[in-house]
Structures are given as C-alpha cells and as structure tokens.
BAVEXDREN-869213 format. One record per residue: chain; residue number from 1; x, y, z of N, C-alpha, C in turn. Coordinates in Angstrom, 3 decimals. Example, Ala and Ser with C-alpha at 12.3 -4.5 7.8 and 13.67 -1.06 7.14 Angstrom:
// residues 2
ATOM   cadena   num       n.px       n.py       n.pz      ca.px      ca.py      ca.pz       c.px       c.py       c.pz
ATOM        A     1     13.190     -5.690      7.800     12.300     -4.500      7.800     13.200     -3.300      7.800
ATOM        A     2     12.850     -2.250      7.080     13.670     -1.060      7.140     12.900      0.030      7.870
//
This chain:
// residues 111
ATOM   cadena   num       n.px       n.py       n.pz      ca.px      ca.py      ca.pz       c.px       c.py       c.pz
ATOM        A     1     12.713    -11.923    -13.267     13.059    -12.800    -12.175     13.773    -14.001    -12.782
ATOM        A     2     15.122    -14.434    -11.504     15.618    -15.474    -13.106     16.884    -15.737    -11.575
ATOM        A     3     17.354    -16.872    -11.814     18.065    -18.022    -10.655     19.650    -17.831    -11.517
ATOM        A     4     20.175    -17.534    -10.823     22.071    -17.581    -11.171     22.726    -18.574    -10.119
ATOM        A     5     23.021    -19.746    -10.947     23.045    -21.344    -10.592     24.294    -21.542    -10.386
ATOM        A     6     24.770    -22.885    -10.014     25.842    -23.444     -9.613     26.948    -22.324     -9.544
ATOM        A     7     26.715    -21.717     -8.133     27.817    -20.961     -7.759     28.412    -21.626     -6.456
ATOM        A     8     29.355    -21.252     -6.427     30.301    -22.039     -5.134     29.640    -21.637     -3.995
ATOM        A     9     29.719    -22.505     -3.074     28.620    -22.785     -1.718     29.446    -21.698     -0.851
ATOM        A    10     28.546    -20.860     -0.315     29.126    -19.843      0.535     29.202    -20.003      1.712
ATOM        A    11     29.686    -19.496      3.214     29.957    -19.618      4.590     28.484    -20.335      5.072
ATOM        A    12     27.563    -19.114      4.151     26.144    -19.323      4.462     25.111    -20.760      4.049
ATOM        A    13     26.192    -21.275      3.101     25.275    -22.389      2.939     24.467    -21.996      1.486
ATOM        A    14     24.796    -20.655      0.815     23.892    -20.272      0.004     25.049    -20.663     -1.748
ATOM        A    15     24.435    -21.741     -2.976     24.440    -21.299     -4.161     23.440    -20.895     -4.845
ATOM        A    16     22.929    -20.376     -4.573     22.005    -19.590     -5.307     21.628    -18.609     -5.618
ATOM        A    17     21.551    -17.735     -6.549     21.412    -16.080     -6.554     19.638    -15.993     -7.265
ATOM        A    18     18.953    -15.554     -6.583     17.334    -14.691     -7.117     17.924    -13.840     -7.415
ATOM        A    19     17.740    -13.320     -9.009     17.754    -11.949     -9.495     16.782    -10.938     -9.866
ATOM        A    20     16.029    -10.031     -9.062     15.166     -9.357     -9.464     15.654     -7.800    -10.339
ATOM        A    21     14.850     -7.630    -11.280     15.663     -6.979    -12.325     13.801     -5.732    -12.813
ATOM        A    22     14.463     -4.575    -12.499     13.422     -3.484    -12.680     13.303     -3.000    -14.412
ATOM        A    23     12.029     -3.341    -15.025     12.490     -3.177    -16.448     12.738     -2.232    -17.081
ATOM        A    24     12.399     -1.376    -16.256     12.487      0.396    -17.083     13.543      0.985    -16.494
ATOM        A    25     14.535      0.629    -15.574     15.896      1.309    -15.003     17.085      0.225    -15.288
ATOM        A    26     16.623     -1.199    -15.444     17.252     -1.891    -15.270     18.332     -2.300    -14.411
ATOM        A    27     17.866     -1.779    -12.801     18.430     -1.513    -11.250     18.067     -3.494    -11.021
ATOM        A    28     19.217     -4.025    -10.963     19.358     -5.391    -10.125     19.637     -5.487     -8.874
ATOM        A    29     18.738     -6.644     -8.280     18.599     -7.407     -7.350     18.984     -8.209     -7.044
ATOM        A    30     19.602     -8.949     -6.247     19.673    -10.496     -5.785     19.267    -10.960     -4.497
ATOM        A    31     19.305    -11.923     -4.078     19.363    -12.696     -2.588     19.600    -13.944     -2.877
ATOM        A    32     20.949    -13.894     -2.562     21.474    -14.767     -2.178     20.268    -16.563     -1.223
ATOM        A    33     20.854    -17.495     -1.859     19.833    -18.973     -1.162     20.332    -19.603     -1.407
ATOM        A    34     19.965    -20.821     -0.542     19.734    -22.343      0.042     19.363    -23.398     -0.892
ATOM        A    35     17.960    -22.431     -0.889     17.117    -23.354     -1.442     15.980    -22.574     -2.428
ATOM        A    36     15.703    -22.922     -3.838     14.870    -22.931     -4.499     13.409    -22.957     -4.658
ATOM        A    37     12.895    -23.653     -3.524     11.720    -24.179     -3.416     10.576    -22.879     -3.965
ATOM        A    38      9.354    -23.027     -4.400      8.788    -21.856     -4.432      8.281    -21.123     -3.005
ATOM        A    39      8.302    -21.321     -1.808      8.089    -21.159     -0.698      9.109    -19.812     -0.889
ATOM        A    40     10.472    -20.566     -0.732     11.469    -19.645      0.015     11.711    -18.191     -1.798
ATOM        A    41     11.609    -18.968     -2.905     11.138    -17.655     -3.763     10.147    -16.409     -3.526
ATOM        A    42      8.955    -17.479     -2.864      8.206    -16.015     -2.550      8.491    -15.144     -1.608
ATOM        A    43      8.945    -15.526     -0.204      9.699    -14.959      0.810     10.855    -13.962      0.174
ATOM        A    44     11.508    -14.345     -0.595     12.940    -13.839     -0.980     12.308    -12.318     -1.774
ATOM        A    45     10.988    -12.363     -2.793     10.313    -11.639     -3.449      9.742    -10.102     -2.556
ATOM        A    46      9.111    -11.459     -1.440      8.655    -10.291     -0.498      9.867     -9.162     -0.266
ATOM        A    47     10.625    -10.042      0.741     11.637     -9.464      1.399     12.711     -8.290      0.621
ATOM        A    48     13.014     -8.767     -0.929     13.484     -8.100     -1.675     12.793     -6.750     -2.591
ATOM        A    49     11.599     -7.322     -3.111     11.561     -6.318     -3.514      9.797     -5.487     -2.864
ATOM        A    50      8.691     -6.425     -2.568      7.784     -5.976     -1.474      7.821     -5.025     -0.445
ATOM        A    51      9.085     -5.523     -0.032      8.949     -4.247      1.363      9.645     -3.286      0.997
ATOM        A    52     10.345     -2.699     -0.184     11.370     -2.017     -0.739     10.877     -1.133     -1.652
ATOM        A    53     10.025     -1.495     -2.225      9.595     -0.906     -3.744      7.899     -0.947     -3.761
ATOM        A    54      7.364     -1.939     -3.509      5.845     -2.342     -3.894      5.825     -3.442     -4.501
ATOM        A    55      4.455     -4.009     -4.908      4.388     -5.011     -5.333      4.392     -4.467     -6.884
ATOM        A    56      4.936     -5.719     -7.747      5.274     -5.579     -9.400      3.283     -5.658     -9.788
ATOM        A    57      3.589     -4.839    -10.827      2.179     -5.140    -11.788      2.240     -6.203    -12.584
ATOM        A    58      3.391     -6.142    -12.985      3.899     -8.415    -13.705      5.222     -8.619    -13.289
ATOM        A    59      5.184     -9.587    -13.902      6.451    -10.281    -13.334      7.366    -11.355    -14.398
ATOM        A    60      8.696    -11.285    -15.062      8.562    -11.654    -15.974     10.115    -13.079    -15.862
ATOM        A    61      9.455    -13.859    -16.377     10.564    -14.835    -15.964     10.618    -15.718    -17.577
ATOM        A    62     12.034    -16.719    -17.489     12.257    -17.532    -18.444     11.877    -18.884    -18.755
ATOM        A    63     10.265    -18.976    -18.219      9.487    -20.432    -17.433     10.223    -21.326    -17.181
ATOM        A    64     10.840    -21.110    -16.333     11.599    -21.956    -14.900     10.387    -22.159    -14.336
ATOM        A    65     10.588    -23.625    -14.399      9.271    -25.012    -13.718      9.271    -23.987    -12.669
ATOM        A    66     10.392    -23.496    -11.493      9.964    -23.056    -10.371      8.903    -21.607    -10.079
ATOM        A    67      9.164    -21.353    -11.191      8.429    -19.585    -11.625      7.141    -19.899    -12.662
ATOM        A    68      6.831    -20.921    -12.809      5.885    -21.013    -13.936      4.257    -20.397    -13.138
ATOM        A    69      3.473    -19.335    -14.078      2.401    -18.754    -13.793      1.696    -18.636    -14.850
ATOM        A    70      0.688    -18.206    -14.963      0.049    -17.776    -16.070      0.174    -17.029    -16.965
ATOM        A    71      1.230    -15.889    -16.855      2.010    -15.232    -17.525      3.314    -15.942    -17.956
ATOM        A    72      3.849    -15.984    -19.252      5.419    -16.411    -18.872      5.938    -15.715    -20.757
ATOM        A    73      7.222    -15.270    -20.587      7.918    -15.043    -22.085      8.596    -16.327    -22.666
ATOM        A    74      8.536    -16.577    -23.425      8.748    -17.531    -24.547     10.447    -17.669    -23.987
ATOM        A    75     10.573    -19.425    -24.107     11.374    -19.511    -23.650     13.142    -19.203    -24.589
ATOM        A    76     14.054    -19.105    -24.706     15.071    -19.252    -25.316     15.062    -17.962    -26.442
ATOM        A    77     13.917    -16.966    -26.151     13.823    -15.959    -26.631     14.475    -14.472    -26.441
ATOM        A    78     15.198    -14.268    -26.493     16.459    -12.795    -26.040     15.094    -11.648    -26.444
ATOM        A    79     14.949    -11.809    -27.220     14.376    -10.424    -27.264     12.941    -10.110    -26.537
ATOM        A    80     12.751    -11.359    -25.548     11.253    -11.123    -24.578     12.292    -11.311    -23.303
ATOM        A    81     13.477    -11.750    -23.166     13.722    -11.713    -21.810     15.489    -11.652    -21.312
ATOM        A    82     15.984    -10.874    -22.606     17.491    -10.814    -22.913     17.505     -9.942    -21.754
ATOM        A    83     17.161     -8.669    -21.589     18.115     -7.992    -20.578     18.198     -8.779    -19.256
ATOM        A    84     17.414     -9.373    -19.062     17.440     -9.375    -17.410     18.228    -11.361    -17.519
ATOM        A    85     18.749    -12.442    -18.839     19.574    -12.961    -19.084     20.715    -12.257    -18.563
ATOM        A    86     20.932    -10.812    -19.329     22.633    -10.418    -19.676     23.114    -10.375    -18.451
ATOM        A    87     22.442     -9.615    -17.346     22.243     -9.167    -15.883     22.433    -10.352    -15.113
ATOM        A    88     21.933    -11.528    -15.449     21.924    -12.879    -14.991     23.788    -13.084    -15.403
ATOM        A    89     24.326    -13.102    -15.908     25.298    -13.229    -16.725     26.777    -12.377    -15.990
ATOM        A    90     26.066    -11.032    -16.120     27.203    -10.489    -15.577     27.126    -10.505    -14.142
ATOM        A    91     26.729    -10.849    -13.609     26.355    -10.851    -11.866     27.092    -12.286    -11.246
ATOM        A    92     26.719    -13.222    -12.165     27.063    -14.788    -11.901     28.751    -14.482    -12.332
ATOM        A    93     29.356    -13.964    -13.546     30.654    -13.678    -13.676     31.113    -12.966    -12.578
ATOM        A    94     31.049    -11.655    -12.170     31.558    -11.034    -11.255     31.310    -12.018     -9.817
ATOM        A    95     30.551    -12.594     -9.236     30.137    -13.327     -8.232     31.254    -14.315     -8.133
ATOM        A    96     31.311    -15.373     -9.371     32.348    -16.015     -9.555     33.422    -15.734     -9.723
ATOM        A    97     34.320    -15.276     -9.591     35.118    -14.053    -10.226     35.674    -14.296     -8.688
ATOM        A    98     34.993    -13.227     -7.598     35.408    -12.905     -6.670     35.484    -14.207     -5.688
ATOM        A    99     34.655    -15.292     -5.601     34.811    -16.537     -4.673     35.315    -17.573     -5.474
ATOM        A   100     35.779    -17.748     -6.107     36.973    -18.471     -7.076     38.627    -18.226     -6.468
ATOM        A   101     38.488    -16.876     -5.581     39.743    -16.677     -4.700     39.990    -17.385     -4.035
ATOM        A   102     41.199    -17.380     -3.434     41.640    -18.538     -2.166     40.860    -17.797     -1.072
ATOM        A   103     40.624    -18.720     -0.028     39.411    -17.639      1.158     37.957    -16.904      0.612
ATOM        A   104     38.050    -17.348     -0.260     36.473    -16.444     -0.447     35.398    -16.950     -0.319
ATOM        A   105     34.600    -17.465      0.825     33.622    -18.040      1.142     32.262    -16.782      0.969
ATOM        A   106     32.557    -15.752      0.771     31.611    -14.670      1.411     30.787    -14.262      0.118
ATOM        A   107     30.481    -14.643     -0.803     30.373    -13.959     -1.880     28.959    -13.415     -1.704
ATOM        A   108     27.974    -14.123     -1.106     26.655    -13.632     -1.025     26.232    -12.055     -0.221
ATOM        A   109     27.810    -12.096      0.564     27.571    -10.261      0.860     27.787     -9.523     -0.031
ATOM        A   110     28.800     -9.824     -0.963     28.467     -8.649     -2.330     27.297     -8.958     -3.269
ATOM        A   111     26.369     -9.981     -3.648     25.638     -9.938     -3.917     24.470     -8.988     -3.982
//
C-alpha cells in the first residue's frame, strides 16, 4: 500500500493515487483521491480491494505517518518494499505522462 503524490488535480478534484499492489502476482491497484485522511484510506481499501478480493492477511507499507500500524517494513529499504515502490513509479509516470496533455483533466479514469 503506498500514495502516488503530487499529480495534477483532475476534473474530479482527485491528486492522489492509493496503490494497492498483490505480492505474489504483483496485479496493481489504484483509486484515485481527494483526500488522504486515514478515514477515506480505509474506505478506498474496503472498496478496492475488500469487496473484490478479501481481506489481506498483512498489509505492507513504507511507514507513511498515514499507514503507520504495528506492522511496518523498514523505511528507505528496496529490498522489504521495492516492488510495490517500482509500481508506485511506473503508474505515477504513465499517469503523468497522459494529463501533462493539453485537455487532460481525466487521468483518474485510467487509473
């Protein structure tokens, strides 16, 4: 789980990308947001991957104050939390990429 930041503000009002990232297929997620808060994270969790898949047995993030739990991988560490970085990476490029166009307000539908 991991936030793809300062992206250009969409029709929707949304820079923000939640990336949920499956560790053994490495099948990505996003939803597109507003807002950060941990409220609207857990909603986004539900909605994304809860009603879709099941609930995770862990959950693994880059202790982002907003994600911080009792579990967490060491921060600035690639090799406890590189793939789902790279994924962070190429998603925010391609994202940007495409609403960097003239007219492209929409980016959170390809998301």
């Amino acid at each position: 789980m991991d936030f793809v930041t300062h992206l250009p503000r969409s029709e929707r009002g949304n820079t923000f990308l939640l990336l949920f990232q499956d560790m053994i297929t490495s099948y990505a997620m996003c939803k597109p947001m507003s807002s950060t808060t941990a409220q609207d994270c857990a909603e986004a969790y539900e909605e994304v991957v809860v009603r879709n898949y099941g609930a995770s047995s862990e959950i693994r993030h880059d202790r982002d104050p907003r994600l911080m739990s009792r579990k967490a991988t060491l921060a600035y560490r690639p090799q406890a939390n590189g793939q789902q970085e790279r994924s962070g990476q190429t998603i925010m490029h391609s994202i940007r990429a495409y609403v960097e166009e003239p007219d492209q307000t929409d980016g959170d539908d390809h998301a």
